[in-house]
C-alpha positions as CSV (number, residue, x, y, z in Angstrom):
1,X,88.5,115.8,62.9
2,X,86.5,112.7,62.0
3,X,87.3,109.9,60.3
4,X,86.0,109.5,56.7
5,X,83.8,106.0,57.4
6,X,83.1,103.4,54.6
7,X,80.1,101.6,54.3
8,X,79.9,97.9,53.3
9,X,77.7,94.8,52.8
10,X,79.1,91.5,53.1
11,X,77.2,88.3,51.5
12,X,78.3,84.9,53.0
13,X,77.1,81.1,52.6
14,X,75.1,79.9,56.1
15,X,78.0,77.2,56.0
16,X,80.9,79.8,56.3
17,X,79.8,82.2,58.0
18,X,81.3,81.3,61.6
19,X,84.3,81.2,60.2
20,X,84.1,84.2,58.5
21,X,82.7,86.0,61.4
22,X,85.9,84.5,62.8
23,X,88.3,86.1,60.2
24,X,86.7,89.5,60.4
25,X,86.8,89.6,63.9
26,X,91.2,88.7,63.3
27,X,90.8,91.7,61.2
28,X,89.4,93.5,64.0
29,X,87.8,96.8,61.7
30,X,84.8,96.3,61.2
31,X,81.9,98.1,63.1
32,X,78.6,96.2,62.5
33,X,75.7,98.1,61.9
34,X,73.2,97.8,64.4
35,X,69.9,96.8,63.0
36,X,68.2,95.2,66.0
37,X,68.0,95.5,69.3
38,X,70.3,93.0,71.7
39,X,67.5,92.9,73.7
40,X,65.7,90.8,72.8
41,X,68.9,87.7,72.4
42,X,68.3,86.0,76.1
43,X,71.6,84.2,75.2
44,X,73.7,87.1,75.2
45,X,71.5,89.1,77.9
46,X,72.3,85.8,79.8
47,X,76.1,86.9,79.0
48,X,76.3,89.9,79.6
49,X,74.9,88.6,83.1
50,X,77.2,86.8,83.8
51,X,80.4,89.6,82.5
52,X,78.7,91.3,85.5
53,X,79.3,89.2,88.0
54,X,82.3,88.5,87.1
55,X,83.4,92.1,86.4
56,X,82.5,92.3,90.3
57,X,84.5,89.6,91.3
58,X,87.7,91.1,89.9
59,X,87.3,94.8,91.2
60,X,87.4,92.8,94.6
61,X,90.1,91.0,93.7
62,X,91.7,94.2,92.1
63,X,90.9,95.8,96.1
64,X,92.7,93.0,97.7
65,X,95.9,92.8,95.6
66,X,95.8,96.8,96.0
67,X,96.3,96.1,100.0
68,X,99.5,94.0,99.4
69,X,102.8,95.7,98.5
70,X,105.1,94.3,95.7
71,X,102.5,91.7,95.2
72,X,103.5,89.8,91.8
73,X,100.0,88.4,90.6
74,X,100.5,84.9,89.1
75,X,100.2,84.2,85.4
76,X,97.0,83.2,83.7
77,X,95.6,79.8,83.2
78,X,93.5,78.3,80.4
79,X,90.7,77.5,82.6
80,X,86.8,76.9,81.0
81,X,84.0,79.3,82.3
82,X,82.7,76.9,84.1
83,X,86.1,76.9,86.3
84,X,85.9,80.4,86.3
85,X,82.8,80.7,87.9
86,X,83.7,78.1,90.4
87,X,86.5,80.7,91.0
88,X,83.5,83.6,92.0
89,X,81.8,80.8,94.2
90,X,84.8,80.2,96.0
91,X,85.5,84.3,96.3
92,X,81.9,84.4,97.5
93,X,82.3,81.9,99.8
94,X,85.4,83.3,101.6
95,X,84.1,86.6,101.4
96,X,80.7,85.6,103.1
97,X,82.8,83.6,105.8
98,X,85.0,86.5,106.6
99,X,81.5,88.9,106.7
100,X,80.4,86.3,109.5
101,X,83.6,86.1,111.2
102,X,83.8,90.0,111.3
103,X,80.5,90.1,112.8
104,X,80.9,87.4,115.6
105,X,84.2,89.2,116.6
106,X,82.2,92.7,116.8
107,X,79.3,91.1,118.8
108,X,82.1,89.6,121.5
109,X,84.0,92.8,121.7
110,X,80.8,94.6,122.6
111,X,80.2,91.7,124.9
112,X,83.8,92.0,126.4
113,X,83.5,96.1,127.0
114,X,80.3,95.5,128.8
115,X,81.0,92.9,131.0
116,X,84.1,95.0,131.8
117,X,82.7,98.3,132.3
118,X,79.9,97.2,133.6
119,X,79.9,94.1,135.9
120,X,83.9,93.6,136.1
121,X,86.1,90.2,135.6
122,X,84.3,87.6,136.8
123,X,84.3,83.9,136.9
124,X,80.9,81.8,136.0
125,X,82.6,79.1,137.4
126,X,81.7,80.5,141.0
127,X,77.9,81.3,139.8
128,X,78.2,77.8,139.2
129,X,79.2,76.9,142.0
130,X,76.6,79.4,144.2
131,X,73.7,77.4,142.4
132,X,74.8,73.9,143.5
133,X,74.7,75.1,147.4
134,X,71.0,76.2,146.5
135,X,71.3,79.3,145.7
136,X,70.8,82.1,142.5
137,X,72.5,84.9,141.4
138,X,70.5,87.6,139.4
139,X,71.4,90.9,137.7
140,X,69.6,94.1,137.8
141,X,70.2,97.7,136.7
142,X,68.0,100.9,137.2
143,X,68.2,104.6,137.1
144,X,70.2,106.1,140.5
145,X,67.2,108.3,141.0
146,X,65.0,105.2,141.6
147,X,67.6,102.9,143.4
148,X,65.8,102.5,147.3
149,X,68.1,101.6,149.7
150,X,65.6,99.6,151.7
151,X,65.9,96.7,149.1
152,X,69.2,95.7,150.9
153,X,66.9,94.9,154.5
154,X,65.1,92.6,152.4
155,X,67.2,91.1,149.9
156,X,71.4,90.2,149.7
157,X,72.0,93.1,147.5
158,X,75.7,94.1,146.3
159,X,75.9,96.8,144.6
160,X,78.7,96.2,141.4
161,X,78.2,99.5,139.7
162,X,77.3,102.5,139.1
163,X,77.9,104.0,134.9
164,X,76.2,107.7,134.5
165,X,72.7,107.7,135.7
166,X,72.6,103.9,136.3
167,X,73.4,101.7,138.8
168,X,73.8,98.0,138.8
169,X,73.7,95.5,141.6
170,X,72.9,91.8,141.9
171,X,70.8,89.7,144.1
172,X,71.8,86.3,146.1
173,X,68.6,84.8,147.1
174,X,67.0,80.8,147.6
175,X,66.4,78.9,144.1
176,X,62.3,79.6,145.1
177,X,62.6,82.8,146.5
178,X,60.1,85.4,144.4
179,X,62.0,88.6,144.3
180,X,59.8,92.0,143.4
181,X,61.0,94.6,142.6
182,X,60.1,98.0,139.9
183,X,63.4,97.1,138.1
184,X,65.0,95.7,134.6
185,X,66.9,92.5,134.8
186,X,69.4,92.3,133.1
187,X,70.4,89.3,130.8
188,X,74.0,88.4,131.0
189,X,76.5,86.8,128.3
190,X,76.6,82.8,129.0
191,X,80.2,83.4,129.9
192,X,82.9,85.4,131.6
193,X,85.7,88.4,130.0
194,X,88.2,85.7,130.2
195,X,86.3,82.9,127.9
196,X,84.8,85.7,125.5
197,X,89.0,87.1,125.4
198,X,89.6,83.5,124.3
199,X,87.1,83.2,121.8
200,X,88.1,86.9,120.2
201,X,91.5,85.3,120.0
202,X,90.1,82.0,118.1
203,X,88.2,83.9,115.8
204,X,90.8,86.7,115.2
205,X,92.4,83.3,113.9
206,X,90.0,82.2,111.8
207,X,89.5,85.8,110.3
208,X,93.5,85.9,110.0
209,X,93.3,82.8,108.1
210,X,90.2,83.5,105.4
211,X,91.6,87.2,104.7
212,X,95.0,84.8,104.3
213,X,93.0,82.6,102.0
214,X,91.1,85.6,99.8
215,X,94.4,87.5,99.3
216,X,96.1,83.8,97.9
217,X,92.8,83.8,95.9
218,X,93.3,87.2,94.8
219,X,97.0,87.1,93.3
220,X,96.7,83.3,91.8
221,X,93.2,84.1,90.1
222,X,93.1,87.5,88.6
223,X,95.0,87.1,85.7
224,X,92.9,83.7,85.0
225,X,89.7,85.4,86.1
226,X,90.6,88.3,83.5
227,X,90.9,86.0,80.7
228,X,87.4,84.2,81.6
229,X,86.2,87.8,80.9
230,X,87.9,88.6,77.9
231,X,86.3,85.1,76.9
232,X,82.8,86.0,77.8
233,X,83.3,89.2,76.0
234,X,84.4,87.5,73.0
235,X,80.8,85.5,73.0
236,X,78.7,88.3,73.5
237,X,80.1,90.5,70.7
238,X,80.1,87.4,68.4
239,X,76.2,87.0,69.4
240,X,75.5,90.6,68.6
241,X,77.0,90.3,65.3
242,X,74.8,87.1,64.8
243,X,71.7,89.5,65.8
244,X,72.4,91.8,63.3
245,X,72.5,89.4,60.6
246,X,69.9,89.4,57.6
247,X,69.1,86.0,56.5
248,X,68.3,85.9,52.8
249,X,67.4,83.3,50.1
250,X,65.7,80.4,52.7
251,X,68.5,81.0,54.8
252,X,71.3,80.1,52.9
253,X,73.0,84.1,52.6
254,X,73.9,85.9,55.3
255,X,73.8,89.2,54.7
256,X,75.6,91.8,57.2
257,X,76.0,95.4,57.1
258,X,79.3,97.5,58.7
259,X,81.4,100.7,58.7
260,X,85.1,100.8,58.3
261,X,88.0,103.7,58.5
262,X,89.1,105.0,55.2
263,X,92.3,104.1,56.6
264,X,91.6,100.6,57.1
265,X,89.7,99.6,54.1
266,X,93.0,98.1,52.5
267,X,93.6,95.7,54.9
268,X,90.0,94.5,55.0
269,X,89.6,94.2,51.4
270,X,92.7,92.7,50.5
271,X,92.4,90.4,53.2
272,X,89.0,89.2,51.8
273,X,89.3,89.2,48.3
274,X,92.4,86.5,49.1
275,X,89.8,84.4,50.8
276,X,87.0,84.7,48.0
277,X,84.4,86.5,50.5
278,X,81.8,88.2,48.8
279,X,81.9,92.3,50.0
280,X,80.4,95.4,48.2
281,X,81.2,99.1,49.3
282,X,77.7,101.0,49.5
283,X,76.9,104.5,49.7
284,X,76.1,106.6,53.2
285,X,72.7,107.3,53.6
286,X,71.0,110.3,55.4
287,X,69.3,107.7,57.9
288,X,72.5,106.0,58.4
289,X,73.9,106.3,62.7
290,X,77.7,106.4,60.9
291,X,80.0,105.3,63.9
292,X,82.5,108.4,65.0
293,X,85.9,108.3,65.5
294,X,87.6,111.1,66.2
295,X,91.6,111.8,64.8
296,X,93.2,114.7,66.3
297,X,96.9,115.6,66.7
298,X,98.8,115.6,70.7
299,X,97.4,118.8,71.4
300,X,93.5,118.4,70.4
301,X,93.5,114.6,71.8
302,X,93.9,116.0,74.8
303,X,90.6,117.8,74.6
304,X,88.6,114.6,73.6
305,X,87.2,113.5,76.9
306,X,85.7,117.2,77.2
307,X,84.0,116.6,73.7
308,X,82.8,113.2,75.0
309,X,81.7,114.5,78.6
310,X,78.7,116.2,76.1
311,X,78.0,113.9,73.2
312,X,80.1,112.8,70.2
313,X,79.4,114.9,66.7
314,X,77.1,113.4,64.4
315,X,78.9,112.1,61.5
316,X,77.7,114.9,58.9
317,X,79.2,117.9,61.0
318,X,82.3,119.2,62.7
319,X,84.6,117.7,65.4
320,X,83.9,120.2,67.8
321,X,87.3,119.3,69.8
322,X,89.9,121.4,67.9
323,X,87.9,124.5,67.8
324,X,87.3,124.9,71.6
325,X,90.5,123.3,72.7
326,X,92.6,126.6,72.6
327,X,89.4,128.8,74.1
328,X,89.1,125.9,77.2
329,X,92.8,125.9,77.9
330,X,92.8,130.0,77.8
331,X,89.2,130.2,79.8
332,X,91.1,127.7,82.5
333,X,93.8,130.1,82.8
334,X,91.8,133.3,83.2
335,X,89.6,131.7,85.7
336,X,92.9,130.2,87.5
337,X,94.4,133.5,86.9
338,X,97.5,132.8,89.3
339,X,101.0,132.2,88.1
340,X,102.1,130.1,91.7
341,X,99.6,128.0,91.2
342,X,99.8,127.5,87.6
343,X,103.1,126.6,88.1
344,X,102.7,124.1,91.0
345,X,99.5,122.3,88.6
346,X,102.7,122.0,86.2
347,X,105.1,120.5,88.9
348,X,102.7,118.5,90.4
349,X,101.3,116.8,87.0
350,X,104.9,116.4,85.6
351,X,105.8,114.2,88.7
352,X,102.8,111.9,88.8
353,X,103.3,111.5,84.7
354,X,106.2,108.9,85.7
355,X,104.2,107.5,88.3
356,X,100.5,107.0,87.0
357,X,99.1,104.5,85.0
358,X,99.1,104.9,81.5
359,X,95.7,105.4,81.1
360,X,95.9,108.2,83.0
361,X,99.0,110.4,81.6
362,X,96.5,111.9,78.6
363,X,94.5,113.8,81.6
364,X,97.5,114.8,83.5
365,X,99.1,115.7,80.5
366,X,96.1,117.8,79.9
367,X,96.3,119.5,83.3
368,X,100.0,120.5,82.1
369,X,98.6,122.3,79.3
370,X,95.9,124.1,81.7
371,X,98.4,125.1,84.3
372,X,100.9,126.8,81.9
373,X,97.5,128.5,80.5
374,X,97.0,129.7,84.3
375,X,101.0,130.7,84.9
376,X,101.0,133.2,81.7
377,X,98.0,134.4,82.5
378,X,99.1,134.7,86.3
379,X,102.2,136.6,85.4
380,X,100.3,139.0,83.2
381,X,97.9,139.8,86.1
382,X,100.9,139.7,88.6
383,X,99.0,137.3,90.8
384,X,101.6,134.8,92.7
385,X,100.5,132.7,95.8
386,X,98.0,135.3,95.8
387,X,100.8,137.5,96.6
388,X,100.0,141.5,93.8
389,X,103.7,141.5,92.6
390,X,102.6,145.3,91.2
391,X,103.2,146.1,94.9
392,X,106.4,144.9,95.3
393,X,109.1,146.9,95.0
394,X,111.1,144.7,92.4
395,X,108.8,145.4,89.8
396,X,108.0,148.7,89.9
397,X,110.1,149.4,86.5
398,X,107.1,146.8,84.8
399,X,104.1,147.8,87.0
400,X,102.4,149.2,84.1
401,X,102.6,146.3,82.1
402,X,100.6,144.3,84.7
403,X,97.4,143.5,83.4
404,X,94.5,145.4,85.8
405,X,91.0,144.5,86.5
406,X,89.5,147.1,84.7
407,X,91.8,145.5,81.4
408,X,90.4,142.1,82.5
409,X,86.8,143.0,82.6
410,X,87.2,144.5,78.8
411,X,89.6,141.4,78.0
412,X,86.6,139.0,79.1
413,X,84.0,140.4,77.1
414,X,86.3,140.7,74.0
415,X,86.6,137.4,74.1
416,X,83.5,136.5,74.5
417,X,82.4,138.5,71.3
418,X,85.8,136.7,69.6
419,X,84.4,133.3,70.8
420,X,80.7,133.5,69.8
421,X,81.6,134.9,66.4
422,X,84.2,132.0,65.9
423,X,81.4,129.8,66.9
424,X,79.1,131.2,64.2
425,X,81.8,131.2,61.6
426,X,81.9,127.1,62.4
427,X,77.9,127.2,62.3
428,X,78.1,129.0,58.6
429,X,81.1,126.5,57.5
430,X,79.0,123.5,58.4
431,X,75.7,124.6,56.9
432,X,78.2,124.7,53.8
433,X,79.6,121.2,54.4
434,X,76.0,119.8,54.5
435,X,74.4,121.6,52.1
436,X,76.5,124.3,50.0
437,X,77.7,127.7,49.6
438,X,74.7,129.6,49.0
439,X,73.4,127.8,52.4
440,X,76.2,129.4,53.9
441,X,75.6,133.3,53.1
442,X,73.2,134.7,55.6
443,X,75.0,132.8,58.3
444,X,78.0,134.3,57.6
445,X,77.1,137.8,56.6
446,X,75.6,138.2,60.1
447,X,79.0,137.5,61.6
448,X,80.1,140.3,59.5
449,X,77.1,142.3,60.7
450,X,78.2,141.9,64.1
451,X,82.2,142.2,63.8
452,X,81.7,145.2,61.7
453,X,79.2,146.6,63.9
454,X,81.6,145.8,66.9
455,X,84.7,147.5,65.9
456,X,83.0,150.4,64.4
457,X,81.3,151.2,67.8
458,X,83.8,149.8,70.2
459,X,87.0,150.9,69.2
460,X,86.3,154.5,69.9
461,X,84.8,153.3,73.1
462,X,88.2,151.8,74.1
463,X,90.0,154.9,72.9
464,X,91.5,153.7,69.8
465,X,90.8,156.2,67.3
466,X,90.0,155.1,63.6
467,X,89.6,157.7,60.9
468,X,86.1,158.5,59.4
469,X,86.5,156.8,56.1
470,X,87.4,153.7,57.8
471,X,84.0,153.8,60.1
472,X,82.1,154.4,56.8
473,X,83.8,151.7,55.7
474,X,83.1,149.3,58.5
475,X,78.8,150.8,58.6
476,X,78.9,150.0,54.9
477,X,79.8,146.3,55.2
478,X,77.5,145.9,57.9
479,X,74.6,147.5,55.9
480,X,75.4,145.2,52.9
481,X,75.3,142.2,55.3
482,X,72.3,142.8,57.3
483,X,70.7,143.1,53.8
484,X,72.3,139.4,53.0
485,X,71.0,138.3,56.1
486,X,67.7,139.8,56.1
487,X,66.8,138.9,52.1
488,X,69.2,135.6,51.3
489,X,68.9,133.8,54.9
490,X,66.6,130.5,53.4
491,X,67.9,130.8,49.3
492,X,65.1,129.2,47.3
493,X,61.9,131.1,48.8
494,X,59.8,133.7,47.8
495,X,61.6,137.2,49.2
496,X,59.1,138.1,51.5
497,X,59.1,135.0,53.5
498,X,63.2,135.6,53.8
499,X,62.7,138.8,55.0
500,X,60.4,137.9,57.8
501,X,62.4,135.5,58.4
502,X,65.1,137.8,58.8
503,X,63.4,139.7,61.3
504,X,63.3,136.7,63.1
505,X,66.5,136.0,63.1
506,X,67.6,139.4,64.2
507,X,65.1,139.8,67.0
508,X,67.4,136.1,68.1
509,X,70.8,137.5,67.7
510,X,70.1,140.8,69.0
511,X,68.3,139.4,72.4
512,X,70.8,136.6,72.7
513,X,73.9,138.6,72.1
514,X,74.2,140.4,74.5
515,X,73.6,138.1,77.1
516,X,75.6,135.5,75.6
517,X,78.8,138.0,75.7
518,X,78.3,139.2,79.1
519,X,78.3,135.7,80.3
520,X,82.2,135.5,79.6
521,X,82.7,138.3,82.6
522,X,82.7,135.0,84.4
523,X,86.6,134.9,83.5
524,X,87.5,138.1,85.4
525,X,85.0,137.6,87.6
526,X,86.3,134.0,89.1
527,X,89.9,134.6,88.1
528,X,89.8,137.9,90.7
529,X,88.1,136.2,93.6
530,X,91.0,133.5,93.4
531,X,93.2,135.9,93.4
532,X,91.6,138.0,96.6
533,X,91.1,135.1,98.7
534,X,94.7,133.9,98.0
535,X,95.5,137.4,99.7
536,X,93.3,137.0,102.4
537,X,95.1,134.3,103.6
538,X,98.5,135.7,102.9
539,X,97.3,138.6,105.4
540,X,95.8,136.2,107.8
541,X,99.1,134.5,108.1
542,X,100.5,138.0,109.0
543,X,98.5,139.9,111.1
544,X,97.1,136.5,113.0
545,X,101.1,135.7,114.2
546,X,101.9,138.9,115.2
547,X,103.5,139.5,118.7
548,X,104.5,135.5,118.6
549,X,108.3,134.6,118.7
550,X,110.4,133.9,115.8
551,X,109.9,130.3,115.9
552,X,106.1,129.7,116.5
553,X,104.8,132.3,114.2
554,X,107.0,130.4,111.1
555,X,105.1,127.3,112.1
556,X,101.8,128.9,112.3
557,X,102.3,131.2,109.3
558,X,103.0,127.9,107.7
559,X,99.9,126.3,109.1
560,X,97.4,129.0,108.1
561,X,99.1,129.5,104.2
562,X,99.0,125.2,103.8
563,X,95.8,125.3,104.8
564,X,94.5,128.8,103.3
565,X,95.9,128.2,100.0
566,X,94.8,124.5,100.0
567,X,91.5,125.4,100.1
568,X,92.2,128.3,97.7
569,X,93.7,126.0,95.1
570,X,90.9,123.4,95.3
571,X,88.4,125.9,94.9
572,X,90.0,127.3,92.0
573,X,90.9,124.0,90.4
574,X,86.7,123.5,90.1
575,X,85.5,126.9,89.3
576,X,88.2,126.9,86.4
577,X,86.9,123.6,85.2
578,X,83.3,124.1,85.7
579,X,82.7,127.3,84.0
580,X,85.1,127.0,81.2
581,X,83.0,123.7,80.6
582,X,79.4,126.2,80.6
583,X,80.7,128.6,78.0
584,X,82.1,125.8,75.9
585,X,78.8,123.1,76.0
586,X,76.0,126.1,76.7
587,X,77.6,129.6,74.3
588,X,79.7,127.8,72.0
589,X,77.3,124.7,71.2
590,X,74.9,126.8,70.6
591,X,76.1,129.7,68.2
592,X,78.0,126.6,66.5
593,X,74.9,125.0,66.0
594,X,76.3,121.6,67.1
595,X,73.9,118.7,66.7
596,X,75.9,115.8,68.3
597,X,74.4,112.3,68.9
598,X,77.0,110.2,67.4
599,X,78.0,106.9,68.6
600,X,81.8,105.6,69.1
601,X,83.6,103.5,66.4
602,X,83.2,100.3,68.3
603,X,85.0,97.6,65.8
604,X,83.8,93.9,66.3
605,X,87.5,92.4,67.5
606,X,89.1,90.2,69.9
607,X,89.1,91.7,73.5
C-alpha cells in the first residue's frame, strides 16, 4: 500500500533559517517539494561534481580492498574536503604511475620474446666491441621466398634465423661500406635479453611497490574517504533545500513547502512547536507530484523492486505490488515448472542468505519464494531433473493425479482470464477511489459480463455440467451488465453518447480479450520446453555412455547432466523471469489501468 502523505508549509525568519534547516534535517522526515530545477544552482552542480569523482575513487578503492583477504579497513578520520581530495590526487597519482609501469614492463617483455625468438642471447657488449676494430653489424629480415644465396659471395652474411616464412641474418661489413640489397632492416632494442631481464626485474619492483602503496591507500582511506562523501552529500541536499525556498516579505520569510508520513507527523510537529517554528498542514492538490512510499508486509516487500523496475504508482491510485505479487510468484513457477530445480533455487538461496550482504537477502529471499512456487508446481506436473516421475514405476498408484499438458494448456488460459478480470476488478476499485461509486459501475459490470459470459460457455466446454436454470441464470446477469456497461459507462451524459460509447468499449474488450488471455499459454508453453530439454539431456547422458565401462560412463554421465542441466537451469531461471515480468507490466498494467509516474519519498536527512 501507500503511505497516506501530509502536506505542510513552513514560515521561518531569514535569520533562523540555517538553523532550522539544520533541525529539520535532525528530524530527518521531511520531503521538500521540488519547485525549481537544481539546475540551474552551479554551486551544487559544482557538488555533485565533485560526489562523482569521489564516488569513483572509492569503487577503486572498494576493488582493491576486495583483492585482499581478511583485510580490516582502518577507522575514519575527521579530515576537511580539501584533505579528501588531496586523498583522490594521490589515488590518481599511484594509479597513473602503476598504468605507466604496467606498460613499460609489457613493451620489455615483447622486447625480451623477440630478441629471443628471433635473434637469440646476445651481448652488445661485443657489437661494441666489432665497431671499435672498424667494423658494423646490421640486421636484416625478409621473406624465405626472396632470400638469394648469392648475397653471401658478396657480403659476411650469417644467417641467425629462420621464424615461419621469414628469415633473418646479419651483415659484417667496413664502417663505409654501402650495402644494397631489396630487403627490410631491421631496428634492434639498444640492448641485450640479459639487460632488458634486468630491467623487467627493476620494474616488476617498482610496480610491486606502487600496487603495495595503492592497497595501504586503499585500507587507511576508505572509511575517511566515505565520510568526505557523506559530507559532500550533506551540502548538496542542504543547497537543494535552499533552491526550493520562497523568499517573501523583502526577504525576511522563508517560505518552504514538504510532504511528511502520516506516521511521522507527531514527531515533526511536536518537535517544532517546542522550538516556536512557524508550520501549517495544507491540503493535497490535484497538481501536487506527492512523494510515494510504499508499506507492505514480508511477503509483498519482496515484490517491491519488480513494482520499481516499471515506475512507482502515482499517489492517487493503487500500490500495484500486493496484487501481482501472488500471480508473479505462481507465473515463476509455471514457467520453471520443475520440482528439482525448484528445490535446488531453495537450497542454493537459503545458503547464500548467511553469507550475502544485507542488502542483498530481500532478493534472495525473494528467489526462495519463487523456487517453492517452481517445486509445487514441479511435483504437480511430475517434472524432477527433467526426469517424468508418471513413468516411473513408484508412482504408478498417483499417476493420475499428475498434472498433464493438456490440463496445463487449460490451467494457463484460466488463469489468464482469472488474472485480467482481477486486473479489471482493481481498474473499477480505483476509478471508485478517485472519483466515486457511480464511476465505478460500467467498469465493473463488464467484469461481470465477461465472468458470467465465461462460465456459462466454458464450463460445459470442460465437461462440468451445470443445470439449465443456472445458465439462465449466469446469461441473465450478463445481459443486465452489458446493459450497465453499454448505457451507465460515463454517468452524467446524455444516453446516446453512453451508448456509443459502449460500443466502443466493447469493440476494445472483445478484440483485446482474447488476445490478452491467450498470451498466458506462455506458462505451459515455457514451463514444457524446460521440462523437455531437461530430458533430453537426461537421455543424452544415457544413450551417449553406452558400451563404456562402469567407471568412465559415471564420470561422463556426470559431465553431460552438470553441463546439460546447467544450461537448462540458466535458461529457465530467465524465461521464468522475463515473461512473468511481460504479463505483469504489459496484461496486468493495462486492464488495471495503472498510471504510475510517482517519485520516491526521498526525506531531506543526514547521510
Amino acid at each position: 500500500m501507500i503511505a497516506k502523505m501530509n502536506k505542510y508549509a513552513f514560515m521561518v525568519y531569514h535569520k533562523e533559517y540555517e538553523v532550522f534547516l539544520l533541525r529539520l534535517r535532525e528530524i530527518g522526515v521531511v520531503h521538500v517539494k521540488e519547485n525549481k530545477s537544481i539546475q540551474d544552482n552551479a554551486f551544487a552542480q559544482n557538488l555533485l561534481q565533485q560526489r562523482k569523482q569521489v564516488d569513483d575513487a572509492l569503487k577503486v578503492m572498494s576493488e582493491i580492498n576486495a583483492k585482499s583477504e581478511d583485510i580490516k579497513l582502518a577507522e575514519s578520520r575527521k579530515i576537511t574536503t580539501e584533505e579528501g581530495f588531496n586523498i583522490l590526487e594521490d589515488l590518481s597519482r599511484l594509479q597513473q604511475q602503476k598504468s605507466n609501469l604496467q606498460s613499460q614492463i609489457d613493451a620489455t617483455e615483447k622486447d625480451i620474446a623477440y630478441l629471443s625468438t628471433t635473434w637469440g642471447n646476445f651481448s652488445y657488449s661485443l657489437l661494441e666491441k666489432i665497431k671499435d676494430a672498424g667494423y658494423v653489424v646490421q640486421f636484416f629480415s625478409c621473406p624465405i621466398s626472396a632470400y638469394n644465396e648469392e648475397w653471401e659471395k658478396e657480403y659476411n652474411i650469417v644467417l641467425i634465423n629462420t621464424i615461419q616464412s621469414s628469415c633473418y641474418f646479419l651483415i659484417i661489413s667496413k664502417e663505409n661500406e654501402n650495402i644494397k640489397l631489396p630487403v627490410e632492416q631491421v631496428r634492434l632494442p639498444n640492448t641485450d635479453v640479459n639487460s632488458l631481464s634486468g630491467r623487467k626485474e627493476t620494474l616488476s619492483s617498482e610496480l610491486e611497490q606502487t600496487e603495495n602503496a595503492l592497497a595501504k591507500l586503499a585500507c587507511e582511506q576508505f572509511k575517511s574517504l566515505t565520510e568526505i562523501d557523506k559530507q559532500l552529500q550533506d551540502e548538496f541536499n542542504l543547497s537543494h533545500v535552499i533552491t526550493q525556498t520562497t523568499v517573501e516579505a523583502d526577504n525576511k520569510l522563508m517560505l518552504l513547502e514538504g510532504w511528511v508520513p502520516e506516521e511521522k507527523v507527531k514527531i515533526l510537529e511536536e518537535t517544532l512547536n517546542q522550538e516556536g517554528y512557524f508550520f501549517r498542514k495544507q491540503e493535497i492538490e490535484e497538481s501536487d507530484l506527492v512523494p510515494i512510499e510504499l508499506k507492505n508486509d514480508s511477503f509483498a516487500k519482496l515484490y517491491e523492486p519488480i513494482c520499481r523496475m516499471f515506475s512507482l504508482p502515482n499517489y492517487r491510485e493503487f500500490d500495484p505490488t500486493p496484487f501481482f505479487a501472488p500471480f508473479f510468484m505462481l507465473f515463476f513457477g509455471m514457467c520453471f515448472a520443475d520440482a528439482g530445480y525448484g528445490l535446488l533455487l531453495v537450497i542454493a538461496c537459503t545458503i547464500m542468505k548467511k553469507k550475502v550482504n544485507p542488502d542483498y537477502k530481500l532478493y534472495l529471499s525473494l528467489f526462495q519464494y519463487l523456487g517453492g512456487a517452481a517445486f509445487v508446481v514441479g511435483t504437480l506436473t511430475g517434472s524432477f531433473f527433467g526426469i517424468e516421475l508418471v513413468k516411473l514405476p513408484m508412482f504408478a498408484a498417483v499417476k493420475d493425479y499428475f498434472l498433464t499438458s493438456d490440463n496445463l494448456m487449460a490451467i494457463s488460459i484460466v488463469i489468464g482470464l482469472v488474472h485480467i478480470l482481477f486486473a479489471k476488478s482493481v481498474a473499477a476499485l480505483k476509478r471508485i477511489s478517485q472519483k466515486g461509486i457511480k464511476y465505478g459501475v460500467a467498469p465493473f459490470a463488464w467484469v461481470f459480463v465477461i465472468t458470467a459470459g465465461a462460465l456459462a460457455l466454458g464450463l460445459p466446454r470442460m465437461n462440468i455440467s451445470i443445470s439449465e436454470t443456472l445458465t439462465n441464470i449466469l446469461y441473465g446477469i450478463a445481459g443486465f451488465s452489458l446493459l450497465l456497461a453499454l448505457f451507465y459507462n460515463s454517468p452524467g451524459k446524455n444516453i446516446f453518447l453512453n451508448f456509443g460509447s459502449g460500443l466502443w468499449n466493447l469493440y476494445n474488450i472483445a478484440s483485446g480479450l482474447v488476445g490478452d488471455t491467450l498470451s498466458y499459454i506462455r506458462l505451459f508453453a515455457i514451463g514444457l520446453t524446460g521440462a523437455i530439454l531437461g530430458g533430453v539431456f537426461n537421455s543424452l547422458a544415457i544413450t551417449m555412455t553406452e558400451g563404456l565401462p562402469l567407471i568412465p560412463k559415471i564420470l561422463f554421465m556426470t559431465l553431460i547432466l552438470l553441463f546439460g542441466h546447467s544450461l537448462n537451469f540458466g535458461l529457465c531461471t530467465i524465461s521464468s523471469l522475463v515473461h512473468p515480468l511481460r504479463l505483469i507490466f504489459v496484461e496486468y498494467y493495462k486492464n488495471a489501468e495503472f498510471e504510475g509516474g510517482g517519485s520516491d519519498y526521498t526525506p531531506f536527512k543526514k547521510a
